[in-house]
Backbone as JSON, one array per atom type, in Angstrom:
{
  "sequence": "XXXXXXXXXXXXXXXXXXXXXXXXXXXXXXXXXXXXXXXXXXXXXXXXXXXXXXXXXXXXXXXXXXXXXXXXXXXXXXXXXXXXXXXXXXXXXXXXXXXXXXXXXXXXXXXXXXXXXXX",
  "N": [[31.19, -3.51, 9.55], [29.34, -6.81, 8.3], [28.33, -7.0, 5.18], [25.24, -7.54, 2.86], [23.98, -8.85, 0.75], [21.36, -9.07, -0.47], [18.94, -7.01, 1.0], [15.53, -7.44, 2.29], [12.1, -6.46, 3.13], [10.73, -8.68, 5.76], [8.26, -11.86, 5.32], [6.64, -11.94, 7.28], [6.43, -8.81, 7.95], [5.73, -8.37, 5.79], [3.3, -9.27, 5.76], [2.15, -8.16, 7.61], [1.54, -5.45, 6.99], [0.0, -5.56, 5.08], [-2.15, -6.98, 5.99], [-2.71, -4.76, 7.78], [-3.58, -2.67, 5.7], [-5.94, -4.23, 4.8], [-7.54, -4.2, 6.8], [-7.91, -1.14, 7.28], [-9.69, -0.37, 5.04], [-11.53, -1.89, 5.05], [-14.94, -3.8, 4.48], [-16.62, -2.75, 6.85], [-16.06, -0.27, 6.89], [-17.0, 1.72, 5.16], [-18.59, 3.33, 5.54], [-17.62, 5.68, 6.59], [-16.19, 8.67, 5.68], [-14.1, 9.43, 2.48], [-11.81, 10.69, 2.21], [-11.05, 10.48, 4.85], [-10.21, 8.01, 5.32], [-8.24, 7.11, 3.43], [-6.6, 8.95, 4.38], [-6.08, 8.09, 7.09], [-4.82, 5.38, 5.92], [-2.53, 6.4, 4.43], [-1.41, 7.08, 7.37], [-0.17, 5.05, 7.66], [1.21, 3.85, 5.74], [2.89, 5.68, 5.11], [4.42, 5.39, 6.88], [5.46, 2.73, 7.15], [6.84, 2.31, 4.84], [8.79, 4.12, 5.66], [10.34, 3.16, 7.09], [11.14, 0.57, 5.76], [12.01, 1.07, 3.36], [14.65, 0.12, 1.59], [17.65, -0.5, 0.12], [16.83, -3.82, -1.76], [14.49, -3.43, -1.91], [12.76, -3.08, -3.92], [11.19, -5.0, -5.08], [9.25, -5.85, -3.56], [7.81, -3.36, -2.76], [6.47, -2.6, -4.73], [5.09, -4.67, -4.79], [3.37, -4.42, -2.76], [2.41, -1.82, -3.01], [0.53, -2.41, -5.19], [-1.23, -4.11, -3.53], [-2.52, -2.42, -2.26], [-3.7, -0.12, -4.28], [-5.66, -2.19, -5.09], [-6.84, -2.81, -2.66], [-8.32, -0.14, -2.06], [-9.48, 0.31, -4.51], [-11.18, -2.09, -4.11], [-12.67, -1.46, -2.12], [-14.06, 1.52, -2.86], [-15.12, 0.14, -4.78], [-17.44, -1.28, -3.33], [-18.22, 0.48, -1.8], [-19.69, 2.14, -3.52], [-21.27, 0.2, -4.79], [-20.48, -1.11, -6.43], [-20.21, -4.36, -8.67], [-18.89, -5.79, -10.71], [-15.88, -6.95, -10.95], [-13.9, -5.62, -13.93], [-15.59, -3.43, -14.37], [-15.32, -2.15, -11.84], [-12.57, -1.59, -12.55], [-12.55, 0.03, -14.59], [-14.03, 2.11, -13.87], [-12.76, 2.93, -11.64], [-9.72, 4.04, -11.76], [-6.24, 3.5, -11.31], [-4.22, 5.86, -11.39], [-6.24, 7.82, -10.71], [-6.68, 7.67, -7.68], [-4.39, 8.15, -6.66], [-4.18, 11.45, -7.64], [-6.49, 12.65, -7.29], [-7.79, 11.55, -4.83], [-5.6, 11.65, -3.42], [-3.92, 9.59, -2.36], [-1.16, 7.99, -0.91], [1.92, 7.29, -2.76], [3.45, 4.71, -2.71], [6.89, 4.5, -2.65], [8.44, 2.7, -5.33], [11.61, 1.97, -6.32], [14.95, 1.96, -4.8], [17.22, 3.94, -2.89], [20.56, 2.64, -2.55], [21.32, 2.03, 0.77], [22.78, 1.06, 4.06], [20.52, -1.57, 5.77], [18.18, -1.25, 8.05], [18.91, -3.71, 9.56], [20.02, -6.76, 10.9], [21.06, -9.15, 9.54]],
  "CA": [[30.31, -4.62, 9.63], [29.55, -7.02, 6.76], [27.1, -5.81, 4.18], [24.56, -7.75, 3.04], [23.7, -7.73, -0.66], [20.18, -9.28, -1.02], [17.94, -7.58, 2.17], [14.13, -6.99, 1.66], [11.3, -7.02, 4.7], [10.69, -10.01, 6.27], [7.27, -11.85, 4.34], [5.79, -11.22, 8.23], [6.13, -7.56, 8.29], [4.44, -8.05, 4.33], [1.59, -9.66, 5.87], [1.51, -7.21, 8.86], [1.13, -4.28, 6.24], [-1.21, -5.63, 3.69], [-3.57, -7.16, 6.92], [-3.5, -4.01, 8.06], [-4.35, -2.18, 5.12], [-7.2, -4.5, 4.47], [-8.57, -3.75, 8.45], [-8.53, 0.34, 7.2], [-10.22, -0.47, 3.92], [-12.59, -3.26, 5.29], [-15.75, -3.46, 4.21], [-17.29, -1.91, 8.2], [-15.57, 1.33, 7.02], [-17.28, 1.63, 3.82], [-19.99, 4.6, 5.61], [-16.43, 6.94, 6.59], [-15.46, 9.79, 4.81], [-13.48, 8.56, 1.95], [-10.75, 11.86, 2.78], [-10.29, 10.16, 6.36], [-10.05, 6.35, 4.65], [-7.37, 7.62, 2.84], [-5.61, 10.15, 5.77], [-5.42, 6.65, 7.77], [-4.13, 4.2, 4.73], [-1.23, 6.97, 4.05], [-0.35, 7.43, 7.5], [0.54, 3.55, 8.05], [1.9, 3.78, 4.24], [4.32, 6.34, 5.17], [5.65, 4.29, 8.3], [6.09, 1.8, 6.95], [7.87, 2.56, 3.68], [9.91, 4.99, 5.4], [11.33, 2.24, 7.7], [11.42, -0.8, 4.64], [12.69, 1.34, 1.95], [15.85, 0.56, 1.45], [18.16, -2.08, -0.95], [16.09, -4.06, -2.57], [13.0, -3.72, -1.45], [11.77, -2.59, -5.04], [10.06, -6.39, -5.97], [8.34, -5.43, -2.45], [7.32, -1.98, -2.44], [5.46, -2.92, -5.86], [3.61, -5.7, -4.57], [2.18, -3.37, -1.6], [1.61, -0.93, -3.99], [-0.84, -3.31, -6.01], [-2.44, -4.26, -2.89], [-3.17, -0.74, -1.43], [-4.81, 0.31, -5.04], [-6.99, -3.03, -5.32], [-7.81, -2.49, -1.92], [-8.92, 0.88, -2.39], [-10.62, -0.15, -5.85], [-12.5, -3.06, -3.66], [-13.27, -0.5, -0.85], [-15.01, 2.24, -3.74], [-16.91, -1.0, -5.24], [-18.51, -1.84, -2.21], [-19.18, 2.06, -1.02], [-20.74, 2.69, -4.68], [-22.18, -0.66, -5.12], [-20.04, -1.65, -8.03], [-20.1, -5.49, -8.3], [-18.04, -6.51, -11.42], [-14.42, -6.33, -11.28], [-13.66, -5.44, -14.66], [-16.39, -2.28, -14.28], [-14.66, -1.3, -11.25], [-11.39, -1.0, -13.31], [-13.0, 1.06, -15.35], [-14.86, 3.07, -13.01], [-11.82, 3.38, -10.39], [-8.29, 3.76, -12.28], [-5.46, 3.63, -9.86], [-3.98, 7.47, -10.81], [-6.67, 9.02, -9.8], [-6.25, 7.19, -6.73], [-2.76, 9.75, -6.18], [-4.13, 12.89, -8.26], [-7.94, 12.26, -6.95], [-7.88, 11.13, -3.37], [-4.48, 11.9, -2.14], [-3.05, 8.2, -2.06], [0.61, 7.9, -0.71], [2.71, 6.33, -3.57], [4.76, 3.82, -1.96], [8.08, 4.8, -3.61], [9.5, 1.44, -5.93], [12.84, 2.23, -6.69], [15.32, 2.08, -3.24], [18.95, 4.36, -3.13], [21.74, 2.41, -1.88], [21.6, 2.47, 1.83], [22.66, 0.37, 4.88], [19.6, -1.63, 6.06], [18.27, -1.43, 9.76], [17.98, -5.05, 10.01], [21.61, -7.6, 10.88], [20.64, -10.39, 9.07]],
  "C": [[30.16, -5.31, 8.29], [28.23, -6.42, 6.69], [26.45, -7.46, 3.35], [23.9, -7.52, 1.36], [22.0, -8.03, -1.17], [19.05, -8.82, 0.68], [16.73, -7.04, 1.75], [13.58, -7.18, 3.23], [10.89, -8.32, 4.63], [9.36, -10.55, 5.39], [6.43, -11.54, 6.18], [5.34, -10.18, 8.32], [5.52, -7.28, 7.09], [3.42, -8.19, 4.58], [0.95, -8.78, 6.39], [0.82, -6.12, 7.39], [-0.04, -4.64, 5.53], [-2.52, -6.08, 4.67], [-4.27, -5.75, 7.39], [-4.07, -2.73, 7.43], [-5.78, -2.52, 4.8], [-8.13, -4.14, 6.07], [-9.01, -2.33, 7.71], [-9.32, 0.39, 5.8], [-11.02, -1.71, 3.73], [-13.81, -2.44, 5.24], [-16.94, -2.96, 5.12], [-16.89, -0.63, 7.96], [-15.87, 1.79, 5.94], [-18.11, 4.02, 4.66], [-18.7, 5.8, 6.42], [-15.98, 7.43, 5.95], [-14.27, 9.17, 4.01], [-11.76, 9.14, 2.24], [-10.14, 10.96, 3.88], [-9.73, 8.71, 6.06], [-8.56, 6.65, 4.32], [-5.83, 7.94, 3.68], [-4.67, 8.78, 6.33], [-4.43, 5.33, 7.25], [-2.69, 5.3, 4.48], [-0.62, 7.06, 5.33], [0.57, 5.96, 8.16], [1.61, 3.45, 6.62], [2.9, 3.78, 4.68], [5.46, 5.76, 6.38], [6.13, 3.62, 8.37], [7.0, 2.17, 6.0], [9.12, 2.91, 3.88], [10.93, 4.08, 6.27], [12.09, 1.27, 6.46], [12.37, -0.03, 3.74], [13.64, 1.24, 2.28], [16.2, -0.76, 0.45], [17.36, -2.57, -1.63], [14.81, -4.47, -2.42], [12.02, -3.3, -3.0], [10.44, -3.78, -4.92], [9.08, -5.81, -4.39], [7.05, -4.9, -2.2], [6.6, -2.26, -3.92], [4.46, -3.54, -5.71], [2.92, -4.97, -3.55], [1.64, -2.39, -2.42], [0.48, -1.0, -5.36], [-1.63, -3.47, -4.99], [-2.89, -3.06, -2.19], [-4.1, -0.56, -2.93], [-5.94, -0.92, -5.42], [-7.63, -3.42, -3.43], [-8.64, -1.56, -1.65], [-9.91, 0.94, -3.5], [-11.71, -0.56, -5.24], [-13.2, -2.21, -3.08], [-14.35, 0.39, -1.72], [-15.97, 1.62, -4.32], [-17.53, -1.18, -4.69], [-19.09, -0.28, -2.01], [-20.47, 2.3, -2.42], [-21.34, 1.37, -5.77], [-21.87, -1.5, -6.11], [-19.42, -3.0, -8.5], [-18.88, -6.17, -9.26], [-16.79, -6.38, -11.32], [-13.97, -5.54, -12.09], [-14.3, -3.82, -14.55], [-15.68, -1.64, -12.85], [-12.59, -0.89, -11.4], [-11.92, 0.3, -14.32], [-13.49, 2.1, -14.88], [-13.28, 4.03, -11.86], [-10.21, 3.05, -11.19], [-7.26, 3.8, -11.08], [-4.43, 5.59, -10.06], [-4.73, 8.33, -10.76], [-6.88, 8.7, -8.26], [-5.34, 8.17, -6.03], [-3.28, 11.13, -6.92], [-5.39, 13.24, -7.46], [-8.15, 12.75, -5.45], [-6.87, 11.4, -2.65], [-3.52, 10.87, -1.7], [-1.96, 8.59, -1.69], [1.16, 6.66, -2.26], [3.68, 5.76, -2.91], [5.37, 3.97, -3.56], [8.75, 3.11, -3.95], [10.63, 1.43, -6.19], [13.88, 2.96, -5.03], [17.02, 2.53, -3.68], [19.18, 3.46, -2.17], [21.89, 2.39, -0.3], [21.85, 1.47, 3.26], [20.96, -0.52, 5.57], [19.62, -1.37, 7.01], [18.77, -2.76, 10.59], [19.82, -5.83, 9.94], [20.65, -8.73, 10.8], [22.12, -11.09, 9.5]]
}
């Protein structure tokens, strides 16, 4: 088949992901266990990633991986009240986010591999 040298996910299936991280880290889910917040945000992470990753999804898988930790940042400002931005950088770093809480690291860096997708 031919090959395909620039494929990434569609910017739809970017929106899908990042809408529906902000649904599990909306501010109605503030009073749930932060453990189960978490459980739920990794296991859409991992479903997705493990489909997308591939070729050059790096520039991608970076930008989701900014908006998962400043949605998780926003999500801890609102549970613990913490209004300024800047103070909830300081308050909420993003690796204790993965050492801390358990985050999934969406993996940036993609081996070599056929995509799913016939562009």
């Amino acid at each position: 088949g031919n090959r395909y040298p620039h494929v990434e996910p569609s910017a739809k299936s970017q929106k899908a992901i990042k809408a529906k991280v902000s649904e599990l880290t909306g501010r109605n889910r503030t009073a749930k266990p932060m453990p189960e917040v978490v459980k739920e945000v990794n296991q859409v992470l991992r479903g997705w990633t493990g489909y997308f990753h591939y070729r050059n999804s790096t520039r991608v898988m970076g930008k989701l991986r900014y908006h998962v930790e400043e949605r998780i940042r926003t999500h801890l400002g609102k549970r613990h009240k913490v209004r300024n931005r800047g103070e909830r950088y300081a308050r909420f770093a993003s690796r204790d986010f993965y050492t801390e809480l358990g985050l999934y690291k969406a993996p940036t860096n993609a081996a070599w591999k056929t995509a799913h997708a016939l562009v």
